[in-house]
N, C-alpha and C positions, 0 to 999 in steps of 0.2 A: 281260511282266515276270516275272524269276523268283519264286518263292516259296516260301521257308526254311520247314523244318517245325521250329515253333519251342517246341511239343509234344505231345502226342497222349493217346487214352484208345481202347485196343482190347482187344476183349473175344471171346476164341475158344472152343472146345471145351479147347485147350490151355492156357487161363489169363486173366488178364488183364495189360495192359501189355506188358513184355521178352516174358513168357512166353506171350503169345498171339502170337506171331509165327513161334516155333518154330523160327529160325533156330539151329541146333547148331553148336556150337563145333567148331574145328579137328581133324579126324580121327577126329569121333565122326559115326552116324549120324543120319538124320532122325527125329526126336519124330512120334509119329503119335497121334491122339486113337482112341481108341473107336470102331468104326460099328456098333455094335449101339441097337439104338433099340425097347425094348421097347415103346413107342407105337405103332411101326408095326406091329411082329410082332402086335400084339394087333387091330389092324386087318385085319389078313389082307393084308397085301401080300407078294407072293412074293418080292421082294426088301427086305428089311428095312431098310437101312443106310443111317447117317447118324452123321454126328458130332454131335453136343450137348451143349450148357451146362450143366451142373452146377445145378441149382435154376432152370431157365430157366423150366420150366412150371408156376412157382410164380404169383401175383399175378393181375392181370385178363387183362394182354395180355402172351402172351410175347415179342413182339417190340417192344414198349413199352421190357421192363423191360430188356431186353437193351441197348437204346440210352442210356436213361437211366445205365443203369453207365457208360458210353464219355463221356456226357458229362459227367457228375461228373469222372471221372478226368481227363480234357483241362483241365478248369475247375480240378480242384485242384492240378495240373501248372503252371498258368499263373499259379493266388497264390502256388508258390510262385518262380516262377522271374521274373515281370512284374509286380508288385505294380502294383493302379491301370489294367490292362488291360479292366478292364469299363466303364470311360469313355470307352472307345475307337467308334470307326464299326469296326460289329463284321459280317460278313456271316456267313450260315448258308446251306451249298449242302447236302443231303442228299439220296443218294439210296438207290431201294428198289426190289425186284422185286417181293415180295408185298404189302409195306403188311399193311393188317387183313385178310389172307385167310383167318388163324388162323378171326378171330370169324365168315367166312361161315357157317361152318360151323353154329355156333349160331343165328344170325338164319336161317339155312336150315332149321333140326329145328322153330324156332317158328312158322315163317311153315308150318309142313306141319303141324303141330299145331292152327292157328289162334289163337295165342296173340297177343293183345295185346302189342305193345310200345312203351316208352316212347321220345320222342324223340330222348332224350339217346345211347339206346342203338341208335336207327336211322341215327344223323347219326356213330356211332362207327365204321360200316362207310368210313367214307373211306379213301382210302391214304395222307391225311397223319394220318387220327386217333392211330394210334404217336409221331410224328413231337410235337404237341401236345402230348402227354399226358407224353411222357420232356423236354421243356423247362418243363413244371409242375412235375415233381418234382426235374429237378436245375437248372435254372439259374432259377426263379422270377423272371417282372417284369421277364425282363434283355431288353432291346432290340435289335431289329439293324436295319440302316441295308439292308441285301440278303438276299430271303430265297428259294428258291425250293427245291422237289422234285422230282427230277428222277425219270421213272419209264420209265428208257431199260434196264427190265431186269436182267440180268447185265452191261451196262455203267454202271449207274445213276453208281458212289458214281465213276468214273474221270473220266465227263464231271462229276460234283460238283465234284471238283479245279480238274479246267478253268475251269469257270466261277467258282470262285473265284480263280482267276491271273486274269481279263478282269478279275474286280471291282477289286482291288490295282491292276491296271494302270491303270484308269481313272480311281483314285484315289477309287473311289465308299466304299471303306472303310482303314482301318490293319489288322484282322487278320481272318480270315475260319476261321472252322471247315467246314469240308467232310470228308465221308467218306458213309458207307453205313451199309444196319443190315437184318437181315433174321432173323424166326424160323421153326422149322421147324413145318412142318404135313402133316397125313396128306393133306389136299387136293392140294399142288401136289407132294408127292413119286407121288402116285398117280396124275398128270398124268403124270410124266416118265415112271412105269414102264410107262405105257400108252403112249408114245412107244418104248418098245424102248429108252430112253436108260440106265436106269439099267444098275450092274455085279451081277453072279452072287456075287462074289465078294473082299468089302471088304478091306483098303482098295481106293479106286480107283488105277490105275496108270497115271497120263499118260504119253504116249511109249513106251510099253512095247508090245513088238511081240504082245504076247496082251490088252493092254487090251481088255476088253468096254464101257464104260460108264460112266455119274460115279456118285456118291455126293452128297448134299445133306448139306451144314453148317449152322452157324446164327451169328453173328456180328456184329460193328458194330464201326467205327473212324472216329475222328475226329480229322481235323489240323487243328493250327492251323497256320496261312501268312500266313507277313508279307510283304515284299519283301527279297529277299534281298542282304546285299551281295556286292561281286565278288569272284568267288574260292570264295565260300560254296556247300555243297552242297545244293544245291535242287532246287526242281522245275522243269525251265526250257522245257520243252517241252510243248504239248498238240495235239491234232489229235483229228477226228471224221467219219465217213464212214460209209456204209451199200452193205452191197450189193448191194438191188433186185435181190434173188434167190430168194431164199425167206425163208417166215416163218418156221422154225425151225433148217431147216439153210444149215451156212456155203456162202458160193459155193467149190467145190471146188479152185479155183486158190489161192485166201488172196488173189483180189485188191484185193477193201476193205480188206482187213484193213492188206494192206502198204502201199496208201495213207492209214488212218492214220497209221501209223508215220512215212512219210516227211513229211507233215505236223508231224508232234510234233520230226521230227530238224531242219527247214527251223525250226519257231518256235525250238528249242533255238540253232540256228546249229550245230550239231553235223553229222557224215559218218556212215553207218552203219558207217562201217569203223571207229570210235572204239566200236563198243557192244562195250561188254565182257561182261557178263551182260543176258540177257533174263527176265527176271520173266512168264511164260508166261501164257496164260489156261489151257489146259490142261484142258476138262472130264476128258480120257479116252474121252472116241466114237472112234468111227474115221475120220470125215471132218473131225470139227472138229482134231482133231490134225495129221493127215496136210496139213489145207489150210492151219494155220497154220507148220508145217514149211516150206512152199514160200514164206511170206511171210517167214519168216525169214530164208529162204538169199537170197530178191530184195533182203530192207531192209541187211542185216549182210555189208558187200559185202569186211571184212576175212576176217582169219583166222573161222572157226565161234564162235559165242559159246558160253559156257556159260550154262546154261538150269536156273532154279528154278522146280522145277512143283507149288506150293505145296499145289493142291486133294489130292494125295497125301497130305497130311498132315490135313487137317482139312474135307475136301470141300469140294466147290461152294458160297462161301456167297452166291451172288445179290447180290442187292443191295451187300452188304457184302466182296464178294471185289477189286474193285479195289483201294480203300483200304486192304483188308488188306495183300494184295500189294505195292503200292506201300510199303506201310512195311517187311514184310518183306525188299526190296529197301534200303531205306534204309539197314537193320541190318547189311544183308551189306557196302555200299558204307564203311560207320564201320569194321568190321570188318576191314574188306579182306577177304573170304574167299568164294567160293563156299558157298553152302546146299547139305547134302544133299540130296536129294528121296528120298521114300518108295516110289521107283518107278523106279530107275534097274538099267539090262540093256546087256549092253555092246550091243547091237542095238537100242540106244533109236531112236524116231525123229529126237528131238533128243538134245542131248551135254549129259545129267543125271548127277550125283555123288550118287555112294551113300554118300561119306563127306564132309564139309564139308572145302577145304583152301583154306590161303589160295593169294591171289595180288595183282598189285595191279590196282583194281578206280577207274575214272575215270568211266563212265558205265554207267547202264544202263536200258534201255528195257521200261517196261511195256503191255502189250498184254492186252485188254479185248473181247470179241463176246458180242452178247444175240441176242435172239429178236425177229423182227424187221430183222432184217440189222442191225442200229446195232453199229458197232466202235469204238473210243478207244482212244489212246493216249497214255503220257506220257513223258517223258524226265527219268532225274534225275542231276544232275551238277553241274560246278562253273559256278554264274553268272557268263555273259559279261559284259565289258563293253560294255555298247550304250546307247545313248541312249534316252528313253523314246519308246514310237511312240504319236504321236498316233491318236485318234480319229476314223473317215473320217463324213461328217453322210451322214444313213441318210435313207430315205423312204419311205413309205405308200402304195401304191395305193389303189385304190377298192376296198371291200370287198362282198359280195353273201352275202346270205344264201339258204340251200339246204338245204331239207326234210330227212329221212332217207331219203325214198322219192323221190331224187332219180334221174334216170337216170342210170345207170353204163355206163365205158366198154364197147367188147367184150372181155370176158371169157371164162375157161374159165367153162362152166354148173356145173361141179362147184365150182370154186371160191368161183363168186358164193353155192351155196347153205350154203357155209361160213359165209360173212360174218355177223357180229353185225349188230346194227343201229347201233353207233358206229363198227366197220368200214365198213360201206353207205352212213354219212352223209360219212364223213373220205373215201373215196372218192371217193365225187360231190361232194364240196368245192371238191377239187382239179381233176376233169374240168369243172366250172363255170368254172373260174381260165383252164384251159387251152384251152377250148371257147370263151372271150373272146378269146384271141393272145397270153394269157401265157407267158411260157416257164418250165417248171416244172423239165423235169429235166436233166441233165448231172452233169459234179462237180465244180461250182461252187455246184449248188444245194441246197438243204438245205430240213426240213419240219419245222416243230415244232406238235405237237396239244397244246393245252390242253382239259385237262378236269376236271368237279368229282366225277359220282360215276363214270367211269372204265367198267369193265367189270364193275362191278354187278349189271347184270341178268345176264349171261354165267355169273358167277361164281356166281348161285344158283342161275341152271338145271343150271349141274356139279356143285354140293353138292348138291341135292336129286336127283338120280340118284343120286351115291352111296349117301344119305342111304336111299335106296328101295331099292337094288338092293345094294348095298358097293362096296370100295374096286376092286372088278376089272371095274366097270361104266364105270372113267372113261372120259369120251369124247378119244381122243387127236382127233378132227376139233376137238371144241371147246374142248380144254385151252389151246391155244396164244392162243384169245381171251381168256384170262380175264388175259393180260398187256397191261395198258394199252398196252405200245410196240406192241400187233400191228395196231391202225390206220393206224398210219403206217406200219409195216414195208410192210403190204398196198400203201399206195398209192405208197410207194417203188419199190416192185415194176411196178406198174401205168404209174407216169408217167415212169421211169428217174433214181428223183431221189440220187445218189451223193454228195451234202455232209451232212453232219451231220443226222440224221433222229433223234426225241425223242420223248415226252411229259413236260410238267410237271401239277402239282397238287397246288402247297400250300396248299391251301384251296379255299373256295367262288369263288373271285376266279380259278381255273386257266386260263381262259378268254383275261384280260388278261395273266397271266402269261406266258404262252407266245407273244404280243406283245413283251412286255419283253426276253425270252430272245433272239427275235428278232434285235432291234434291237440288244442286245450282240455275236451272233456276222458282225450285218455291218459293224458298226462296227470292232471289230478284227481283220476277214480272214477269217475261219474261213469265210466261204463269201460270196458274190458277192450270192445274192438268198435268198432264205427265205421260203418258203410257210407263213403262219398258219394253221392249222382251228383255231376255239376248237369244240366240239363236244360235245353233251350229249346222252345218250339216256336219260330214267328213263322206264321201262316198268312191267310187270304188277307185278313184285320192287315196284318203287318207292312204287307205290301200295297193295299190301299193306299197305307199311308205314306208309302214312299220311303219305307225301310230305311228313315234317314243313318241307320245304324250298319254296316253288312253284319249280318250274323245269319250263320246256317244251322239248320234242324238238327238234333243231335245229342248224344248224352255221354261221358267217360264217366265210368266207375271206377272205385281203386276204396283198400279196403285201410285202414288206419289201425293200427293194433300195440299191447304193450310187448307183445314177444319179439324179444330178441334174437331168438338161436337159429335164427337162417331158414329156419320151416319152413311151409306152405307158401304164400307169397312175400314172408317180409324180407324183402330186399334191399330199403333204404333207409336209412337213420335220418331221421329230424333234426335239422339245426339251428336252422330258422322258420317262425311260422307264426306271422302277423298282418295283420290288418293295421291299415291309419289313414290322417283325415288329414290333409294340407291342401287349402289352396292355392296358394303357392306353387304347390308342382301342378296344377290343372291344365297341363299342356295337350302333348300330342296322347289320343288313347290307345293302348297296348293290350290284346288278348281280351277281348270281351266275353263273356260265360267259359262255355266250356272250350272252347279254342286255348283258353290260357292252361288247358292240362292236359293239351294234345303231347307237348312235348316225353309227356310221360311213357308215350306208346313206344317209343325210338329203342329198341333191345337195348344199345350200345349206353342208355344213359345211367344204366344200375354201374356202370365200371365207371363213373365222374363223377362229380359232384354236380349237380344241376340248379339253377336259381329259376322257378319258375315263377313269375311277377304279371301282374295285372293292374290296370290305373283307369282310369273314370279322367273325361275333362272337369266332371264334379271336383276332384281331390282326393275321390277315394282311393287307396293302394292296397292290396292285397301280395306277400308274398310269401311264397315255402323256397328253400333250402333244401336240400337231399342229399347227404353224400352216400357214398356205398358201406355196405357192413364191413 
């Protein structure tokens, strides 16, 4: 189903609303924010630069407060333009790269100090704690009918979109807020610089044939999406792929990348020879550029498109650059005009304008790669008319549970000794699955990890080197762990698994969620079969802190598929299988990670019907339904 952006609240270096988008008027240049970042300089990093918010590192959490602005603004956008829309079946997709990575850093100097700390403040290390905390303060008590966080990275907030079009489509909601949200921290820019990723010399310049590297922004935006009617300028396209190549850099062809896109133009109903502008990912590396260059010229089979390379203006904002992007795109397409970009050489790699000019402007395609191989893409244009497409009934394998120190497949020995230990566990998940006669990878297949505290321990063992040593100690072997989506990136890589690869985790419940998520992307196409790891590793960090949570080590697998006829593992029919946000019910918590899908292991429960449910004192709920074939 298409989905009309019916208003938004976005929040950049360059402003908030119109003026965080930065899109420049007719024959003037592109707006560029600031990259100096006296935080970092004072940090010792040799490359300093980054765009930032204007009073962001004000409050508790700065990438709290940063979202709470976006969503105020959406919410005060929508009384006044939809009076009576808070009674609505409301869904909330968000997604994030860092989450709380900010506050590692602090729960890192105390746990080295030996400091006592209180629960509230150990249980805030999550990657949805941001996420909670900005729906306390700006939307209070307000209810959603679908709720999930998506932590696929730098493609976080693009598949948030997406999966808010499946929700609409399904009818499981009337309006849905989706976007992204990400703040900046000395931790994950001192990741990148330790990768060689960051630039010498800011701004960053996408497609410019002396680009050295990105820049980090900081940012959030959030749409609201209804269902569009025909004719209307929407979202009408989404698609999602990995390219089981590597965990940080792109595969050098752009060839996941260009089979999102053609995914996004197939759901659109649209040809690539109709994209008129491409809405770039555009870090500024030299192989993420140059590979997305070739996905370009493979998807946009017309005349060359022109190309907005937004992070020129306001750098890399993670989590929050899809959604940015995409609206930025929106503006140009109302417009009618070409965006200038802050980085345009007539020997660009792609065809960027140094000055904004119009033209007329029908479609245009956004494109999305994180870490982890995960790519997305979206297409926004005018909604077709098509009839609505039913829902195909989805089914459950048997599920098996699998140690951390499970055996893995043959691997490079350098690689395996990279591995976190929720890398190690999501690994051997999947080689359990596979070492059954599952069929795990192709690209049809897809992988989503659920998880509650994520890459926690990873991420203190990186604070606390820095913390010891400084910011020129980071470990680039273990930066790229401290990103939730690098578990499944790894075993996308391992198992060749090229359909839409993820992590969710909105709450303690992330476990059953990423079950749910599941079941949505086979329900309507996005992929054939999809591999579940719900998976939890809290370690030495965890109980430092006094485990104010119990959860033990651990991973269940189970395989989601659209076959019906009793084969290989499908043995349960889907009947229910949702996610939702009530505070209200934030009482006692039930089934944390993957404990909520132990139930599935009991032989006896393929002959019942089973309700397996999970809840958060947050208000997050996650439930599946199962009855027998």
């Amino acid at each position: 189903m298409s989905a009309a952006i019916a208003a938004f609240g976005a929040v950049s270096p360059l402003g908030r609303g119109e003026s965080a988008l930065g899109v420049a008027a007719v024959g003037e240049p592109a707006t560029v924010a600031s990259f100096a970042s006296p935080e970092l300089a004072a940090a010792g990093l040799a490359r300093p630069f980054a765009a930032e918010i204007d009073g962001s590192s004000t409050g508790v959490d700065r990438a709290a407060a940063i979202l709470a602005s976006a969503l105020a603004d959406v919410a005060s956008e929508l009384d006044a333009r939809r009076p009576g829309w808070r009674a609505l079946r409301i869904g909330l997709a968000v997604g994030t790269s860092s989450g709380a990575m900010r506050r590692v850093e602090g729960i890192a100097g105390s746990l080295r100090a030996g400091a006592s700390i209180a629960d509230e403040t150990a249980v805030a290390v999550l990657y949805a704690s941001p996420l909670h905390e900005a729906l306390r303060e700006a939307l209070p008590g307000l209810p959603f009918a679908a709720f999930s966080l998506v932590l696929g990275a730098c493609a976080s907030s693009t598949v948030a979109v997406g999966l808010g079009m499946r929700w609409l489509e399904a009818g499981t909601c009337d309006l849905v807020l989706a976007g992204g949200f990400d703040g900046q921290s000395v931790l994950v820019s001192a990741g990148f610089e330790a990768l060689h990723a960051t630039t010498g010399a800011a701004p960053p310049r996408p497609f410019h044939p002396d680009r050295d590297g990105l820049a980090l922004g900081e940012g959030a935006a959030i749409l609201a999406l209804v269902p569009a009617a025909v004719g209307e300028r929407a979202v009408i396209g989404f698609g999602a792929t990995c390219d089981a190549f590597h965990v940080t850099a792109p595969d050098r062809r752009g060839e996941g990348l260009a089979r999102a896109a053609e995914e996004a133009l197939r759901d659109g109903a649209v040809s690539g020879r109709d994209v008129d502008l491409v809405s770039a990912h555009g870090t500024a590396t030299s192989f993420n550029d140059a590979a997305e260059a070739l996905a370009v010229a493979r998807v946009c089979t017309g005349d060359a498109p022109d190309v907005h390379a937004y992070k020129s203006q306001i750098g890399h904002t993670l989590g929050a650059a899809g959604a940015l992007e995409l609206l930025a795109a929106h503006s140009a397409l109302d417009h009618q005009l070409v965006p200038a970009s802050g980085s345009a050489a007539a020997s660009s790699v792609l065809r960027v304008a140094e000055r904004s000019f119009g033209r007329p402007l029908r479609t245009s395609l956004k494109l999305s790669a994180a870490f982890g191989g995960a790519n997305a893409a979206l297409v926004l244009g005018e909604a077709p008319a098509r009839a609505a497409r039913p829902s195909r009934p989805v089914y459950v394998g048997q599920a098996r549970f699998v140690p951390l120190d499970a055996p893995l497949p043959e691997l490079n020995e350098i690689k395996l000794g990279r591995f976190d230990a929720l890398t190690r566990g999501t690994v051997a998940a999947v080689q359990a699955l596979a070492a059954a006669g599952s069929s795990v990878g192709g690209d049809d297949a897809g992988l989503i990890v659920g998880h509650t505290l994520a890459s926690f321990e990873t991420n203190v063992s990186y604070a606390e080197r820095i913390l010891e040593r400084g910011v020129r100690a980071a470990e680039p072997r273990r930066f790229p762990y401290t990103s939730p989506n690098a578990c499944a990136g790894e075993a996308a890589i391992a198992f060749g698994i090229r359909g839409p690869v993820f992590a969710v985790g909105g709450g303690w419940n992330g476990g059953l969620e990423a079950l749910v998520i599941a079941c949505t992307l086979v329900a309507y196409g996005d992929a054939e079969t999809v591999t579940v790891v719900a998976v939890d590793a809290p370690g030495e960090a965890w109980s430092r802190l006094g485990a104010p949570v119990s959860l033990s080590p651990g991973a269940v697998v189970v395989q989601v598929t659209a076959r019906g006829d009793g084969g290989g593992d499908a043995s349960r029919r889907v009947s229910l299988a949702d996610t939702c946000f009530d505070v209200g019910q934030n009482g006692k918590m039930t089934r944390p990670g993957h404990h909520a899908l132990l139930p599935l292991l009991d032989p006896t429960a393929a002959s019942a019907s089973l309700l397996l449910e999970s809840r958060c004192r947050s208000g997050a709920i996650a439930r599946v339904r199962l009855d027998p074939v």
